[in-house]
Every structure is written in C-alpha cells, then in structure tokens.
N, C-alpha and C positions, 0 to 999 in steps of 0.2 A: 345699149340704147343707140338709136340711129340720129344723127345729127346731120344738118343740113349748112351750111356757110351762109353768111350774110353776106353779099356783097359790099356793105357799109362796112361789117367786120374786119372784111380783110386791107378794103382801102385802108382802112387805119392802122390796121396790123403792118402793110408796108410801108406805112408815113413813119409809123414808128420806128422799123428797123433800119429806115434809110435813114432817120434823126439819128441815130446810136452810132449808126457806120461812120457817117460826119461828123460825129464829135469823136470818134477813135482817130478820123484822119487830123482833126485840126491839132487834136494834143500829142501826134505821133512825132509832129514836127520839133514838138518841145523836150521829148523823151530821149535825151542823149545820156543821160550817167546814170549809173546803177539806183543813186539813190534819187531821180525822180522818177527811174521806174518802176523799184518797190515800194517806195516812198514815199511817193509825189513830190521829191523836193523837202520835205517836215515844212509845207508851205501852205498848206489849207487850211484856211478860217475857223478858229472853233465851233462857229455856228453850224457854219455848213458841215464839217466835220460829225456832230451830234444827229444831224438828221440823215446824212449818210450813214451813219452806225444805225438808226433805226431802217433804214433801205438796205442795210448789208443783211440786219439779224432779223428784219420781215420778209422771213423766207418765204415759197413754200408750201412749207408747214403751216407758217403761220395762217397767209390769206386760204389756204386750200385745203390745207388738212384740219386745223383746229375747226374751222366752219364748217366741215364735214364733219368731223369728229361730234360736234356738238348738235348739228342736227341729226346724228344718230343716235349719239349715246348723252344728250344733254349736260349735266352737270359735267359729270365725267369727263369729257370733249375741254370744258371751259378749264377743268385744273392744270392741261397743257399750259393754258394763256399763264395762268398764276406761277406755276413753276417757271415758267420764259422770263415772269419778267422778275421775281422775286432773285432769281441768278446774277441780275445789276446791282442788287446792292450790293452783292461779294464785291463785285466790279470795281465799285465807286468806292467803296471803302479802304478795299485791302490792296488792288492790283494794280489802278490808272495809274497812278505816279509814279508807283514803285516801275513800271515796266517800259516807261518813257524814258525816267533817267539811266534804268538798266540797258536797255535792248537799240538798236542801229537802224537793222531792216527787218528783220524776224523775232518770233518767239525762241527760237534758240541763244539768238546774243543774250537776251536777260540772263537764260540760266545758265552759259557760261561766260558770261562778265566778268565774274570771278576766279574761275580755275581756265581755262583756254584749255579744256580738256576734250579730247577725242573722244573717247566713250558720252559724253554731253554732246557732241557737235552729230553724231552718228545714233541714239537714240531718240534726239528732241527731234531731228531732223525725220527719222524713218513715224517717227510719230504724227506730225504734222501732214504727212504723206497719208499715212491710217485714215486719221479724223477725217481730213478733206476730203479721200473717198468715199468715208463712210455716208459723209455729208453732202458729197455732190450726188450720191446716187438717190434717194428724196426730191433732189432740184428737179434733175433731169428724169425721172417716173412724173412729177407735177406737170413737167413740160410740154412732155407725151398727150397729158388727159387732158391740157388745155387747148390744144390743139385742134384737137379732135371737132367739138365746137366749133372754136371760134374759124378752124379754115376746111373743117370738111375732110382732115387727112389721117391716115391710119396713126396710130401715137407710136410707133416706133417712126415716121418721119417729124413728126414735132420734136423727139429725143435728139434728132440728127439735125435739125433746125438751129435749136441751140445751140447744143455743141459747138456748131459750125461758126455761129455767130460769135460766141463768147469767147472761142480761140481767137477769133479775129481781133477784138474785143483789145485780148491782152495781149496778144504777138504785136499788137502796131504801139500801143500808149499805155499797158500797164495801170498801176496804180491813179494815175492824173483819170484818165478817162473812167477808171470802175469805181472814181470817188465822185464823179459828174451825172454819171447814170445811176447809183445808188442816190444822190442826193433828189435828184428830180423825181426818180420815181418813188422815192420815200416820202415827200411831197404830196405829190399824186395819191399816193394808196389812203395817204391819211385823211384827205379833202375827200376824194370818193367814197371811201367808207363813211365817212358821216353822211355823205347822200343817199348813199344805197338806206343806208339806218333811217334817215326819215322819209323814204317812200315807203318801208316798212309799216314806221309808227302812222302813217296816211292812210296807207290800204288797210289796217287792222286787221280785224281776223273772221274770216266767213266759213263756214261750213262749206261752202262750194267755192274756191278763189275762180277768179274766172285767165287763166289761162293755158294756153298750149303746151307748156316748156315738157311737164315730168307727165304727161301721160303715157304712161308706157304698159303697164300689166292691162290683163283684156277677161272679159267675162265672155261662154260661148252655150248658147242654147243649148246645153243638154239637159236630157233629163234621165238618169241613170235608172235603172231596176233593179233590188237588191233583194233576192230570196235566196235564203238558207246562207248569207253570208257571200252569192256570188254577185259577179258586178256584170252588167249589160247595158248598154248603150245600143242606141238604135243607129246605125249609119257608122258606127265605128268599131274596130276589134279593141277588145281588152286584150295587152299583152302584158302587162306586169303589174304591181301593187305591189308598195312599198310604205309600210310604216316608219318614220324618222323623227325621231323627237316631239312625238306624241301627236304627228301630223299623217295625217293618208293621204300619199299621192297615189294617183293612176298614169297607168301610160296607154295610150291609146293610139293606134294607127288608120290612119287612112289613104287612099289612095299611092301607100308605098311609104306616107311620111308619118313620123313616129313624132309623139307630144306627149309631155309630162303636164298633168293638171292635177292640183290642189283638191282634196276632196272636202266640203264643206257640208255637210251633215242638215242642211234647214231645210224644212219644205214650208217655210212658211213667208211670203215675200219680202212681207212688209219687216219683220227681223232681221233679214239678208239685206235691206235697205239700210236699217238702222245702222247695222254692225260695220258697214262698210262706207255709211255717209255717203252714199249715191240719191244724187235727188230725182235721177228718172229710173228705174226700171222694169223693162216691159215682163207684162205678167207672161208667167211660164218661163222665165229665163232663173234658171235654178243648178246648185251644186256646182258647180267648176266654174277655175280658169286658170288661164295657164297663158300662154304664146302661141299664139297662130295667126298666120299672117292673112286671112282670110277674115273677111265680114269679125272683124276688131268691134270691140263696145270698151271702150275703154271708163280708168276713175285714177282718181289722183295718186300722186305715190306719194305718201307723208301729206298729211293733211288734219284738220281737225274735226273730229267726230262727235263732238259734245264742247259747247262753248256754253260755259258759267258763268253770268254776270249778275252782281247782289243775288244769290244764291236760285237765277232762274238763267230756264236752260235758251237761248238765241239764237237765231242763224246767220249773223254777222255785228257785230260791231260796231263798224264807222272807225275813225282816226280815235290812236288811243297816245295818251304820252310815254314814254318809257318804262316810268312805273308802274303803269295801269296793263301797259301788253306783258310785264313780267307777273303781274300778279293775277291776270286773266287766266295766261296758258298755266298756271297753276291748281288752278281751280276745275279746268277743263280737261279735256282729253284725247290724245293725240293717236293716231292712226300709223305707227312703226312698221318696218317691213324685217322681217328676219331671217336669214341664211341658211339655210341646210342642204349641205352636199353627200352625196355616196356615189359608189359606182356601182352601174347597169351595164352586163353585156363588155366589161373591158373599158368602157367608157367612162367619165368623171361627170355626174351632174350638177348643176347647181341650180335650186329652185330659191325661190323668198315668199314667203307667206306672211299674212296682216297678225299684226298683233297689236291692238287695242295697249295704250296704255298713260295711266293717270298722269295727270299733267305736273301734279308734287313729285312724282318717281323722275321725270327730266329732271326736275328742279334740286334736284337732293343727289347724293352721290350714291351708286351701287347699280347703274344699269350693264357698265362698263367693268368696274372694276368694283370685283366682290369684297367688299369690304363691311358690312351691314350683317341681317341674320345669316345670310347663305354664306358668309365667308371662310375661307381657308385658310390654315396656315401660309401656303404658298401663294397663296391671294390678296393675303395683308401684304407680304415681304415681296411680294412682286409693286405694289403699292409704294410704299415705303421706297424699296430700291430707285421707282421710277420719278419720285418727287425729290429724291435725292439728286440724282442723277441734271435731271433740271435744274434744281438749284446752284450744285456747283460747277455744270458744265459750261455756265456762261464764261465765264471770269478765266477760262482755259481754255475758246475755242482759238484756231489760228487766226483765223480770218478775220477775227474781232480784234484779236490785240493787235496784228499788225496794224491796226487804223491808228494808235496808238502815237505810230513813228509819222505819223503823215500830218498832225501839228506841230508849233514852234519848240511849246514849252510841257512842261510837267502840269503847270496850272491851267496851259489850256487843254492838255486831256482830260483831267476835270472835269473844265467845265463840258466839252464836248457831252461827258458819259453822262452829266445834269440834265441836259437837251435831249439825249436818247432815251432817257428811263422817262421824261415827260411825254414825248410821242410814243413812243410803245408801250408804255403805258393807258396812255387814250387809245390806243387803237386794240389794244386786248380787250377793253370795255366793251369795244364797239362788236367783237367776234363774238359775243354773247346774243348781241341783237342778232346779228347777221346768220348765225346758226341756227337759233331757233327760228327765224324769219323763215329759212331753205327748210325747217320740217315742218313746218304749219302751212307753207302754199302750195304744197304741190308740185313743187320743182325738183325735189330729188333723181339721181339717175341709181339707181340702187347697186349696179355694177362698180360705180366710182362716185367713193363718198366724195371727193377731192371738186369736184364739178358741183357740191352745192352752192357756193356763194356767186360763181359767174352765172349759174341754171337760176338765182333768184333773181338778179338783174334782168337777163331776159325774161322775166316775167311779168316788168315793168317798162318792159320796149328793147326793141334791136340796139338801140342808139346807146341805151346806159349798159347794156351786157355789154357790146363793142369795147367803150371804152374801159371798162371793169377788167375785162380781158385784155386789152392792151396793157392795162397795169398788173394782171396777175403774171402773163408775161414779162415784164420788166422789171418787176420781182424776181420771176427767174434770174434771169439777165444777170443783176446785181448782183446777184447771192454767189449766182456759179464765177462767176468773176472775182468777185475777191477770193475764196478758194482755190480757182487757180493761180491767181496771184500768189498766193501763201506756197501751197503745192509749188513753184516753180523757183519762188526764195528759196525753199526747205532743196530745191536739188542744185541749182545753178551755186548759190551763195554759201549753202551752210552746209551741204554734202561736197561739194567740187572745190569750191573756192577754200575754205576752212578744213574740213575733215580731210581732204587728198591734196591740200597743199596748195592747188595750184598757184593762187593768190593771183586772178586775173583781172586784166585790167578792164578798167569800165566797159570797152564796148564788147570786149567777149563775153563780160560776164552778164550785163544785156540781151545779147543774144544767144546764150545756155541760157537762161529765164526761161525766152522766146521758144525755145525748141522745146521744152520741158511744158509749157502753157500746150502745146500739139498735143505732147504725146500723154497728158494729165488729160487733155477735154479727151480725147480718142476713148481712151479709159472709162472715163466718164460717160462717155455715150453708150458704152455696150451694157455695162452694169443698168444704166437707165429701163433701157431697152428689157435687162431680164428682169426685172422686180416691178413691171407692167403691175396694175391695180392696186398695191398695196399700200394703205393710205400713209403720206408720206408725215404726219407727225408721230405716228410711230417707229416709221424707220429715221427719223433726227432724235426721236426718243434713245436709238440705240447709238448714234454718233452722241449723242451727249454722256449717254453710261462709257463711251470709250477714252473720249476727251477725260470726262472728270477723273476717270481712274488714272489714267497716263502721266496728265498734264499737273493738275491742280496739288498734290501733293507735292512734287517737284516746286513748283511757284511761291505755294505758302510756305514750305521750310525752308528754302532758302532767305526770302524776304523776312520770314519771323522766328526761329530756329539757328543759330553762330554756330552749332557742330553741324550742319547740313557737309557731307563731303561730295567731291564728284561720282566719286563710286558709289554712293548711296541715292543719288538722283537718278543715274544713269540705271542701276540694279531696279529703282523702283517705277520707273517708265518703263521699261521691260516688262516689270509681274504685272502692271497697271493693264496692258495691253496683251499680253497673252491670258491674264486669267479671263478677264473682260469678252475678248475674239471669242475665248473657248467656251463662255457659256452662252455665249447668242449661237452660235455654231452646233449647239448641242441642244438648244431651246425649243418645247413644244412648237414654235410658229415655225423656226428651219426645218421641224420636222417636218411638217406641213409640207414644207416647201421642197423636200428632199419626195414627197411623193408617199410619206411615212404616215402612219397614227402616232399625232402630237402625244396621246394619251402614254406612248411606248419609248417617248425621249427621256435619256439619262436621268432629267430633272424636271421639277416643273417653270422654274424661274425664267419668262421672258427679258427679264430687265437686270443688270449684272452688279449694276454701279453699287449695290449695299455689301456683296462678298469683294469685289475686285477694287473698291475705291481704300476699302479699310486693309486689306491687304498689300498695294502699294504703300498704303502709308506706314504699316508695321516694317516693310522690306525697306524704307530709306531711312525707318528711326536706329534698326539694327544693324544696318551695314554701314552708317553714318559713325555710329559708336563701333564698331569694330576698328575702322579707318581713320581714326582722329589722327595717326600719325601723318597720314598725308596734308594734310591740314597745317600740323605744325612745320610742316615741311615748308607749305607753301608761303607760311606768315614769314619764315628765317629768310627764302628766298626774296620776300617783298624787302624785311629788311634789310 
C-alpha cells in the first residue's frame, strides 16, 4: 500500500519525541544508583505504577496486532485480548507480593533469594535475555508498519527510529523515565481508544463508507474470450494461468510489464456489483482485477456487503450504540480479502482475493483458528497450547515483574496489578469495537494487518489518525523500554555483578546497564527489520509460549512447592526454553519463513507452550526430588 505523510502527522510525531527526550534528560539527572535505575528508587505511586503496567503490557500487539487481527479473522483476533488479560489474574493472585518481597532489581533475585546459586543467577538470567528478544522483536516489526504512515518512510527506518530513541530512552534515566512515558502514554491509549470507539458507533455502518484511507485493489476493463478452455484478452498477452485454492489467476503482459489478475467468471454486471458492493460500475467493465497503475477504478478493502437491520437488507445505518453495531454486523455480511501465494518464473507471488463472508462467522470462533467442523487434531492443540500460553505468560514476563520493585511495598504492588487489570481490561473491550470498525470501513491495508486501527482513524480525519499514531508509537516506546530495561538488569546485575562475581559498585554497574540497553536495542533493531509484516500478536503469542514455559514453573514452585531445589529450577528453565525455541524453530510458520512448504515441517504445532510448559514442569518436579539433599544442606547451613 502506498502512503503519503501528513504534515500534521509528523509535526506531532516530533512534539512527541522531543517530549520523551526531555523527560529522559530531566530524570538522567536523578539517576545515580543502581537501584533508581533498575528501579526507579521502589519510589513510584501505586497509582501511577498500575497505569504504567497497563502502558508497559499495551504493547504492540495489543493496539496493532489484536485490531488487526480482529478485523481479519474476527472472533478469533478478540481471544488474543481475552487470553492477555485473563494472564493478571495469575498475576494478582499468585505472583505480586510473592515477587516484591522476594526480588531487588530483577526477576532473577526472586528466584534466587533462596539458594544464592549460580546455575539460578545464569539460567533466569540467559532467560530474561530470550523472552525480551523474543518480545522486542513484535515491538520493533509494529514500529516499522507505523511509520510507514504516519512519516512516509520505508519500515526498516521506523525499526531504526525506535531503536535509536528507546536506547537513548534507557542509556540516560532507565527505569524513572520508562515508568513516566509508559504511564502517560498508557493514559493516552486508553482516553483515545474510547474516542476512536465512538466515532465508530457515530459513523455506523454503510455499504459505501465514504473514505480514502483502504482503497487499494483496482478493477481494469477487460473483457477476456474463452473458447475451448483458452484465455484471450484484446490488447494484452496471456502468459500464465494458475489455479490456487480454487481461484483462477491470469498473468498478462503489456507493453514489457507483467500483471497478475483474479479471474471472476460473471458476465452479468449487476451480480459483479452486488458480490463486490461497488455502487458505481460502468457497463462493460467485467472479469478482472488485480494492480495496475494505470487508469485505477478502485473499491473498498474490507467493507460490508449486505447490511441487516430487523431482518431487511439497508444501505447504511446512521449512529448505532455498541450493542446494536455488534448485533448488526452479525446479521450482515462482510466483504474479507484472502491471501494466496505460489511461485511463477523463480519468483514469489502474492495475490488477495474477496471473500464474502457472514457477519456470525466474525462473531463466533473458527475463521482463524480451526477449532469448529473443519478442525484438526493439530488445530485444537495448536488452540489450546495458544490460550495456554497467554494465560500463564503474563505473570512470568520480565518486563512486568520488574515494575514490581519500582513501588514501596508488597501491598502496593497489589494494588498497582488492581489498577492494571482495570484499564486493560477496558481497553481489550474496546479492541473489539476497534477491529471490527478497520473491517467494515474500508480502511484495511491487506499487506499489514497491524496498520488497521491507525488506517481507521484516518478515515475519520488527519487530526485523530496523527494523534492515534503518536500513541501507537508511544506504545512502542514504552513496551521496548521496559524490555530493555529487564534485558540490561538480567546482563549488568544478575550475569556480571552476581553470576561472575564482580559485585560492582553503583556507578559501574549503572553504566554495564547502559552499554548492555545499546547493545540489547542494536539487536533489536535487526531482528525488527527481518520479521517485516508479520502480524505482531502472533509473534508475542510465541514470546509468551517462551516465557510461560521458562519462567512460570520456576516462580510457582518455588513460591508454592518447600522441595523446589536450585538444581531443579535451573534444569527446568533450561527444558522450558529449549523445547519451546525448538518447536517454533521447526514450526509450519518458520517453515514458511525458511523459504520451505509449512505443509513439509517436522510438525504441525505453531504454538509450543502445551508440550514445552508441562515439560519444564515435569523436569523441576524430578530433579527437585532427586536433589533434596541440597536442600538439606542448605537448611543445616542457615542453621
């Protein structure tokens, strides 16, 4: 899709980053000891605290993937939101207090509080390194597609943007300043998402929306001739035909340049009208389209084709309330775009073709994830693994516990995690509206599902995408910020200081942070950069199958579990993390992504956390009972 910059965009775009740079200089000055600047001092407000945890864990994912996710695959899309936020009540039940009074500056102190053991200090440690790249690389792919937009620039310099910004970010003020810009912009996301949500319920739902943003695919006056099965076009060479998933594409050349067009089988107009919900089409314009940059006639991409109200068919609506736009597009029927690649000639195509589809099939679960008649064994338990994997990945990311050490007390991490589960909470609600809003107006970009919720702001004016996109950006910001925060504890503090001894004093260990925050965003920007369009709640789907298996077994047995040993923590953060790596490594999508037929990967399981989370936990129940004697060792030693 070709985007163009607002100049409004961007003005704001650098109000914003010069706000962020100014509050990294003003708290740099305060940042002298180690522990305010992993930590922020254990000196920030509960309150504030709680709406930062929702600005830390409203990644993303959240505002760009889940609302992408959802205006593609509906229901589907929304069980991300459900799984994200169902993961806090592990949070708030099992973890908050236990990990306040356990832990210092990082998730490693919790779980060796107890034994002061190296194999802990050097597992939890290489593990927290894992998770946060797993997890910066989502941030920084989001970064890229936002960019793109809001300034006009290729998304490997949006990748390189951030990076640049969020090292800076944490090299000058650490923890003080990535708890000040996650709080404000957590803020923000939550206030604008309820705005975006009722220009939605305002504009309601029309067969034709009236804007610019998603017009992208094109209709082009041919009119083909087909005897005895062959294909002729007047003005153009036939060079290929290809059948793919029950679709006929053509390739046609002219004047040297080669086009892939959709073959649509109607000669009758007024059906080719209906089927596609175009309100004007000139007679004789019949069978194709495709991409050509010449004399464009363009239609919506995502849009609705059939609007049902009290059981008769309308061409728009008017303002509807919440309940009434969820129970409409129910009723009605939406106009989906669907994917299908092969290669031609040594080449890699990718076309999208319309697919009509009933407005109860969003609403219901199985567009996405076969779980219904079509489903599979590997299709349930890819299911299953993935709702698991959300569930207990929250309550084990780094970047979240550490928020932990950055209040006074036990009781006000509490309350903090009360205040988080209430705004993220309301704002997953709101990813419902906001998804189906991007597949009913026409704002989709079908290349990047991730660009639905800012492409539906512009569709309500420059002014509200600007500022929508300044906070999807700030979201970034936040997120990749505390992660490298985490990432530069887990090298400076809990690999350097602890696991090799040095035992250094504040300001060098300060400044290991510092270098380690460079050489973590560095990292982070190249990975960003390779996993270009891949919608990023999938890839935080697989940072949370890593975390839960890693982390979460470790946390719970120790806190609920008296034979928990070190050597059984450390053994099972190990299996957690190599079984975990090795089956996304091996996964139909890597395969994909290796350049392979997914259909030809080891396995079918995209999602790992149901074989890799129960398997850490079998490896620390067993090597914990192997090892009691260390244990007793270590009671005789206390006494």
């Amino acid at each position: 899709m070709i985007y163009e910059a607002s100049p409004f965009a961007v003005v704001l775009f650098v109000f914003f980053v010069m706000f962020v740079l100014g509050l990294s200089f003003y708290f740099a000055r305060k940042t002298k000891s180690a522990q305010n600047y992993f930590a922020a001092g254990g000196a920030i407000h509960w309150g504030v605290n709680g709406i930062a945890f929702a600005g830390d864990y409203l990644s993303a994912a959240s505002f760009l993937g889940i609302c992408g996710m959802i205006a593609v695959a509906g229901y589907d899309g929304f069980l991300y939101s459900i799984g994200y936020l169902a993961g806090w009540i592990v949070a708030l039940f099992l973890v908050a207090e236990p990990m306040k009074r356990l832990g210092k500056f990082t998730f490693t102190d919790a779980l060796d509080s107890k034994f002061n053991s190296k194999a802990i200090q050097l597992t939890a440690a290489i593990s927290t390194l894992i998770v946060s790249i797993f997890y910066l690389i989502p941030q920084m792919v989001g970064a890229g597609a936002l960019v793109t937009p809001l300034l006009g620039l290729p998304h490997w310099v949006g990748v390189v943007i951030v990076g640049a910004i969020v090292i800076f970010i944490v090299a000058t003020a650490g923890m003080t300043s990535t708890t000040y810009v996650q709080f404000i912009k957590g803020g923000l996301l939550l206030i604008f998402s309820v705005i975006l949500s009722i220009y939605i319920f305002n504009n309601g739902l029309s067969l034709t929306p009236d804007n610019e943003t998603g017009k992208y695919h094109e209709f082009i006056n041919l009119t083909p001739v087909i005897e005895n099965d062959l294909i002729t076009v007047e003005g153009y060479n036939v060079v290929g035909i290809r059948d793919v998933k029950g679709h006929k594409f053509v390739k046609l050349e002219k004047d040297g340049i080669n086009r892939w067009f959709n073959l649509v089988e109607i000669d009758d107009v007024a059906q080719l009208k209906e089927m596609l919900s175009i309100s004007v089409l000139p007679d004789g314009m019949k069978l194709y389209n495709g991409e050509d940059k010449e004399n464009r006639k363009f239609f919506q991409v995502g849009h609705m084709s059939k609007i049902i109200v009290d059981g008769k068919e309308v061409t728009e609506t008017g303002p509807l309330g919440p309940f009434e736009f969820l129970e409409t597009i129910a009723n009605s029927e939406i106009i989906r775009f669907a994917k299908v690649q092969f290669e031609d000639a040594g080449n890699e195509v990718t076309l999208w073709y319309q697919k009509p589809t009933e407005g109860s099939a969003m609403m219901s679960p199985g567009l996405k994830f076969h779980i219904g008649e079509d489903a599979t064994p590997w299709s349930k338990w890819n299911f299953i693994s993935l709702m698991l994997a959300l569930f207990l990945g929250t309550a084990s990311l780094p970047h979240i516990l550490i928020r932990y050490y950055t209040v006074p007390s036990a009781k006000d991490a509490r309350k903090s995690t009360i205040i988080a589960i209430a705004a993220i909470g309301g704002f997953y609600i709101l990813t419902m509206f906001m998804g189906l809003g991007a597949a009913v107006n026409g704002v989709l970009d079908v290349e990047s599902s991730n660009m639905a919720g800012p492409l539906l702001a512009k569709a309500f004016g420059v002014g509200l995408f600007s500022i929508i996109s300044a906070i999807a950006f700030a979201t970034i910001l936040g997120t990749v910020s505390g992660l490298i925060v985490a990432s530069s504890g887990a090298i400076a503090h809990d690999l350097i200081d602890n696991y090799m001894g040095k035992n250094l004093i504040d300001e060098k260990k300060v400044k290991a942070g510092k270098l380690a925050a460079v050489a973590v965003g560095i990292v982070a920007i190249g990975l960003g950069i390779s996993f270009k369009g891949m919608n990023v709640s999938f890839l935080v789907g697989w940072a949370f199958a890593v975390v839960a298996s890693a982390n979460l077994p470790a946390i719970l047995m120790l806190l609920f579990w008296k034979k928990t040993t070190a050597k059984g923590i450390a053994w099972s953060i190990v299996s957690g993390i190599v079984s975990s790596l090795s089956i996304i490594l091996t996964s139909p999508t890597m395969w994909e992504r290796y350049g392979l037929d997914g259909a030809d990967a080891p396995h079918m399981l995209d999602n790992p956390a149901i074989i890799s989370f129960t398997l850490a936990l079998i490896v620390l129940v067993v090597v914990s009972l192997a090892t009691q004697k260390d244990n007793e060792k270590l009671e005789a030693a206390k006494a």
